[in-house]
VEXLUM-140461 format. One record per residue (C-alpha): z, y, x. Coordinates in steps of 0.02 Angstrom, whole numbers, plus 50000, padded with zeros to 5 digits. Last residue first. Layout:
! residues N
ZYX;...
! end
This chain:
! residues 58
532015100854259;533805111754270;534065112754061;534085091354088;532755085153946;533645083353770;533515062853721;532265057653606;531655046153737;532975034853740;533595031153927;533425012553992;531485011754016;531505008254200;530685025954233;531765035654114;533445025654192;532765032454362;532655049654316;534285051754227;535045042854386;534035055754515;534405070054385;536265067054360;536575065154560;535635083654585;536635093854455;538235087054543;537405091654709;537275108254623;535335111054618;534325124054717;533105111254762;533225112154937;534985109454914;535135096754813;534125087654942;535155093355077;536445085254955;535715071854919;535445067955113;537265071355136;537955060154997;536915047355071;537625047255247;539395048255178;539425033555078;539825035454889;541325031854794;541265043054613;542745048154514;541765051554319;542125063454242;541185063254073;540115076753995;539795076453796;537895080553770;537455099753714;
! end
């Protein structure tokens, strides 16, 4: 299992609620829900290494 960080995030309110409604609907913890939108994004824009483990909550 990959090393987790903490990591204090500053977010505006309006988005934090819409991820986590999303989160929500999901049935992810909005923590959960934050790492697979940026995990997502950095496969699309080729920025993550493929060989990587897939997030357990995919």
């Amino acid at each position: 299992m990959s090393e987790k960080k903490a990591y204090p995030l500053r977010i505006n309110a309006e988005i934090l609620e819409a991820v986590q409604r999303w989160s929500d609907d999901e049935l992810r913890s909005l923590n959960a829900q934050i790492e697979y939108v940026l995990r997502d994004a950095l496969r699309k824009n080729g920025r993550l290494k493929t060989d990587e483990k897939q997030d357990p909550e995919e």
